[in-house]
N, C-alpha and C positions, 0 to 999 in steps of 0.2 A: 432792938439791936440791929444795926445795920452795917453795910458792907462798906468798909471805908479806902480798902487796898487792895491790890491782887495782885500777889506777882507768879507769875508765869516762868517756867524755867525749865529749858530742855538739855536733855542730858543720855549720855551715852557712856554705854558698859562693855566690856567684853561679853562676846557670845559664841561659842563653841559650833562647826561645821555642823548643826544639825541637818539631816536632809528627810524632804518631803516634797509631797508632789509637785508645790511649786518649784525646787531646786534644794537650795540649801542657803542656811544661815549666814548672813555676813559675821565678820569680824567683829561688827559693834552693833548692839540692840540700841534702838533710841527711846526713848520715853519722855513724857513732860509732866512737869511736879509744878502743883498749881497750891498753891496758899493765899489763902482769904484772912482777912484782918478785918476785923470790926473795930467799930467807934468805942468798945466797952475795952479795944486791947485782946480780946481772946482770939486766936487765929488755930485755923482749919486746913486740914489735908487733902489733899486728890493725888489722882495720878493719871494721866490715860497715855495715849500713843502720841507716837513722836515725830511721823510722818509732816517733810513743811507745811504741805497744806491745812493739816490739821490743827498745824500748832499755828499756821495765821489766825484758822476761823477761832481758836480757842484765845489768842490773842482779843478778836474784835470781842469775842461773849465776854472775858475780863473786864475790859474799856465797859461796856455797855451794862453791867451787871453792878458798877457802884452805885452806892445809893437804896441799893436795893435790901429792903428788910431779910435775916438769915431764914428767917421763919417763913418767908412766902414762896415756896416752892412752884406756886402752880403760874406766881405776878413772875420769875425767874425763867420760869421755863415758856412762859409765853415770849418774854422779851428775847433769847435765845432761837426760836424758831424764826422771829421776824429778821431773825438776820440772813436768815437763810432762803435762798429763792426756788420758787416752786418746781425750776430746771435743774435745780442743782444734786450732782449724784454725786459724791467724791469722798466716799467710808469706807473705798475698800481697801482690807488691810492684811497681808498674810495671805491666810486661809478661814475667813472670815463669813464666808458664804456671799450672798446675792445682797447689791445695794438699792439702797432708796430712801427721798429723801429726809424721812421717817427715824429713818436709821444714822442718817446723818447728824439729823439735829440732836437725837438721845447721846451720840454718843463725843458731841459737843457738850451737852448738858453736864452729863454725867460728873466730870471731876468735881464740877461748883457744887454738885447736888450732895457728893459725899463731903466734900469739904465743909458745908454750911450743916449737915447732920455731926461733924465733929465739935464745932461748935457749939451744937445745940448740948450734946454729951458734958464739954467742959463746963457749960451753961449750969448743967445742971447737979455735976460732977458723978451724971450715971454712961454706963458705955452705952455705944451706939445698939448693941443687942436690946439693949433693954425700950431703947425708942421704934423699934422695931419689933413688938409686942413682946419681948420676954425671949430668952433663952430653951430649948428645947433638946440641946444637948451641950454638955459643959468643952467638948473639942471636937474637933472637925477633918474627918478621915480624909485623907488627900492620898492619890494613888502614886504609883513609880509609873512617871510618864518615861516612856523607852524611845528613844529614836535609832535608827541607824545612824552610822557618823563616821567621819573619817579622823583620823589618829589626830590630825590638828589643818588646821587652814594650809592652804600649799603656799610652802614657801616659810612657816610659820614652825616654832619647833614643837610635838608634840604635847596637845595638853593633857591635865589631871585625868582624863574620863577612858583615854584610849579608842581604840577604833573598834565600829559593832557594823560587821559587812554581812555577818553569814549567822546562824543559830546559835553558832555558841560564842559570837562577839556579842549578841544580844542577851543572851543567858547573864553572861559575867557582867553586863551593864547592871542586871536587875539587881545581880547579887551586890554590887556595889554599890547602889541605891538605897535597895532594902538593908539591908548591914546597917549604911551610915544613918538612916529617915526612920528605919521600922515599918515601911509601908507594907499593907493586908491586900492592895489589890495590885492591879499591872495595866497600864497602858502602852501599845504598841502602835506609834504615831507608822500607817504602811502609806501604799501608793508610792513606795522607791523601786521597788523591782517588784517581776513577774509574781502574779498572787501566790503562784504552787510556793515558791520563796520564802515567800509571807507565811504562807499557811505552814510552811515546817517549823518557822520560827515560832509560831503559839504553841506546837506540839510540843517544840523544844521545851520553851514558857512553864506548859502546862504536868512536864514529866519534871522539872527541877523543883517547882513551886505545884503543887499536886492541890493545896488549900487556898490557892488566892485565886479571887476573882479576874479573870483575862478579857479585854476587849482590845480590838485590832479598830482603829480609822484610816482608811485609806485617801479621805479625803477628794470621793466622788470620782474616784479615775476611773471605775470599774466600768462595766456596762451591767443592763440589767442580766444581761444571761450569764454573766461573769459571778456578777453579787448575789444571785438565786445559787449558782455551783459551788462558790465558795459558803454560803451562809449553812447549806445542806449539809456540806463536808466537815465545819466544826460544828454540828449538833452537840450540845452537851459540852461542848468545850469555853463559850463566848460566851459571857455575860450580856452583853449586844455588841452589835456591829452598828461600828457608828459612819456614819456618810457613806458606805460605799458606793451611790451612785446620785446621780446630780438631779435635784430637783425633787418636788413634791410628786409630779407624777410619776418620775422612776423609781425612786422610793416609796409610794403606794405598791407598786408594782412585787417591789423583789419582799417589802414587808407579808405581801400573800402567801408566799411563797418561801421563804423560810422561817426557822422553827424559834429563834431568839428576837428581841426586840432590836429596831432600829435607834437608833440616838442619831441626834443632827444639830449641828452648830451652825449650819449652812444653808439647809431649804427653808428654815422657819428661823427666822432673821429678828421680826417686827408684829407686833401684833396682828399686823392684816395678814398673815399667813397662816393663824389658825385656825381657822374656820377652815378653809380648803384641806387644812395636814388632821384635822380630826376628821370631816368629812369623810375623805379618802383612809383614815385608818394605815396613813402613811408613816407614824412614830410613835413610838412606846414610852421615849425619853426623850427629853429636851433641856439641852446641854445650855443652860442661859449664862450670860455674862454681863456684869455689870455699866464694862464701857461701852457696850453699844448697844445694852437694853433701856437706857436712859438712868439711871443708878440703882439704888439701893429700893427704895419705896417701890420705881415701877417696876423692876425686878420681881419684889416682893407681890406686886398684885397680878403679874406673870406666873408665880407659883400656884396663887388662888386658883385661876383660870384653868391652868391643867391639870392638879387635881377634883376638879369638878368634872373632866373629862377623863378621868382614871391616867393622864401623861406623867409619867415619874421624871425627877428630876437629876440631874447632876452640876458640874459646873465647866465653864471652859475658861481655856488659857492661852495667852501668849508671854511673849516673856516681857516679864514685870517687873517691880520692887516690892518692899513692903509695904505700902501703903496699899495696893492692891493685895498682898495679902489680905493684910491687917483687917480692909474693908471687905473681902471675901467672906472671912472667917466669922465677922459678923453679922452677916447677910445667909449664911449658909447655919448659924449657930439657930438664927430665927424661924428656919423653916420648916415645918415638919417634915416637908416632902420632897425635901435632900435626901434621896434615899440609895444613891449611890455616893461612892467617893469622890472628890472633886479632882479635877485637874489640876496642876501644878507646876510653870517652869523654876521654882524659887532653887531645887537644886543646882540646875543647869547656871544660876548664876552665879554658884561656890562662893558664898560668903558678901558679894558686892552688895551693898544695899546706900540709902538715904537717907535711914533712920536707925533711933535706938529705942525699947520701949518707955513707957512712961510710968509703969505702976509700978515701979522697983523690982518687977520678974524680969523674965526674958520674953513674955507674953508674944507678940505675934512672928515673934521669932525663932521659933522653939518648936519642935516636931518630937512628939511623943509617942510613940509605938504607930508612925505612922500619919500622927495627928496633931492638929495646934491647937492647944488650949486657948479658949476664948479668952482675948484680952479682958482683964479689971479694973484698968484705968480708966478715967475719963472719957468719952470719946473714943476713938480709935485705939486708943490704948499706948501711940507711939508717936515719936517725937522728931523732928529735921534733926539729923546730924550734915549740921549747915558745912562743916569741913568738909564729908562726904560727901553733899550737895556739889559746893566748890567743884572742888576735883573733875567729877564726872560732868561738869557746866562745861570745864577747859577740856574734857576729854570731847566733847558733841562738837566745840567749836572748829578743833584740831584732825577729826575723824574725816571729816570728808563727805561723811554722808547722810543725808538731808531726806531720804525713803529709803523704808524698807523694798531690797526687791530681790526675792530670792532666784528669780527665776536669768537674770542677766547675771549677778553673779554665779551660778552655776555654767551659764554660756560660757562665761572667763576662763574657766577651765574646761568644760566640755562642748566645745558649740554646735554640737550636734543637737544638744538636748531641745526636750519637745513639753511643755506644759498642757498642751490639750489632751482634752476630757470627749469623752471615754477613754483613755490610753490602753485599757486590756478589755 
């Protein structure tokens, strides 16, 4: 069965003032919705990031990737690398950690790679869990990712979420999270203000919610004598503390020294970085993502690798649609060694999406005490709501903006602001 079409489609959502180290959220998240077409008619899903340069190189790998058998993974992802030159560095995304071009090429790959495992699913009318050795839990605990925020973009009139500047803006965020999701644990995306700040707000966190797990990301602003004083101080409180400080050797460092595990989205990127992060006894957990681990399978042989070195796993986010649910969910249902809650911006987009399910549930759309039940349909288990497509096609055309970049929009309103790391 081989690859007969591809179309490539970028597209833009609204996104609430979230604020983090790099600044804060624009108006519109971008993403690109990639569908593959075979010669047999069956067609496949992806999703990655929406950034122009991305969405050219993801452009040439479409052009260059017809022709190509859905089943040959390894003939795909060689062709994918050649396109890519040995000087080229250009993956960084958000807060995404360190590049390289490693990272570049997987996370080019990646949409064709889950796209052609949907394929393979309807191929054979089993979900992608199940081509991924088998299911290991029937749904997939996703936390209350928290941000600070401002009541709506300036100039803009207040949105659904309200504004979270101080402890008990953040408290009422959770409760409005947890209420509406069911979530069992709590993330608090930090590095927006001074740590003692931060650190009231998990106390806050932790006297409202007494039974959920709490972890704070600060997103590497700390220093290490900051992220040792801070890690000491919520002893017993933090399930880990994720990135507080930049890099494998400062994270070796503050990991000696305090009492919870580290998580890291950001020093350990690509596979040449683990050897150095086990080495050093620099991370406990390792936050993997699919768009720019290379997809789902290398993902998968990412988990192998750190449970053979005792690294537990969780998952990371940026904001998405459901097709990156969708493919989370069964990439996270296969693992054993998902052994935290995953990440999640699917709230923060209140309802926008691309898709509708395909097995007659609500499957990857649907949060159950916290949790999405593993799609049962075919493949990804969900399907193009090509109207919804539409729409959010003419919303990317008419937005304006062509990168993510938190940190000048933040300038826009405060130009004093300052992105460098260590900031405290």
């Amino acid at each position: 069965m081989r690859i007969r079409e591809i179309n490539v489609t970028p597209v833009a959502f609204r996104d609430p003032p979230l604020l983090n180290a790099a600044g804060v959220h624009e108006p519109w998240a971008l993403r690109t919705v990639v569908e593959v077409v075979t010669d047999e008619g069956l067609t496949g899903l992806g999703e990655t990031y929406g950034d122009l340069d991305h969405l050219v190189r993801v452009r040439a790998a479409a052009e260059a990737l017809i022709g190509h058998d859905v089943y040959g993974h390894n003939a795909m992802y060689a062709t994918v690398a050649g396109l890519v030159g040995a000087d080229v560095v250009t993956d960084l995304h958000g807060l995404t950690g360190t590049s390289s071009r490693a990272k570049t090429v997987d996370r080019i790959f990646s949409p064709f790679e889950v796209a052609c495992l949907d394929i393979r699913g309807k191929a054979v009318g089993r979900p992608v869990v199940d081509l991924l050795g088998g299911r290991v839990r029937d749904a997939v605990p996703y936390s209350a990712y928290l941000f600070y925020k401002w009541a709506g973009h300036p100039g803009a009139p207040e949105d659904g979420f309200g504004a979270a500047l101080d402890p008990e803006g953040v408290v009422e965020q959770a409760r409005l999270l947890i209420g509406r999701y069911g979530f069992r644990s709590i993330k608090l995306k930090g590095g927006v203000f001074p740590p003692e700040q931060e650190v009231e707000a998990i106390h806050a966190l932790r006297e409202a919610f007494p039974e959920h797990p709490l972890r704070l990301d600060p997103n590497a602003v700390w220093s290490v004598e900051t992220s040792i004083r801070v890690g000491r101080e919520l002893d017993g409180v933090l399930e880990y503390l994720e990135d507080p400080a930049e890099g494998i050797e400062a994270m070796a460092r503050v990991a000696a020294e305090v009492p919870m595990p580290l998580a890291t989205n950001m020093c350990v990127v690509t596979p040449e970085h683990l050897p150095e992060a086990v080495r050093r006894n620099a991370i406990g957990v390792l936050l993997t993502d699919h768009h720019y681990w290379g997809g789902l399978v290398r993902s998968a042989h990412i988990a192998t690798l750190c449970e053979t070195f005792g690294i537990e796993l969780s998952m990371h986010s940026n904001s998405h649609l459901g097709i990156s649910l969708a493919a989370m969910t069964h990439l996270a249902a296969a693992t054993p060694s998902v052994t935290h809650a995953c990440d999640t911006h699917t709230p923060w987009q209140d309802g926008q999406d691309v898709v509708v399910p395909s097995s007659g549930g609500e499957g990857a759309l649907r949060f159950v005490d916290g949790a999405v039940p593993v799609p049962d349909g075919p493949g990804l288990g969900v399907e193009l709501d090509r109207d919804a497509l539409a729409i959010m096609n003419e919303q990317y055309e008419k937005c304006g903006v062509r990168s993510r970049d938190d940190t000048t929009y933040m300038r826009s309103v405060d130009p004093s602001f300052s992105a460098r790391r260590p900031r405290w």
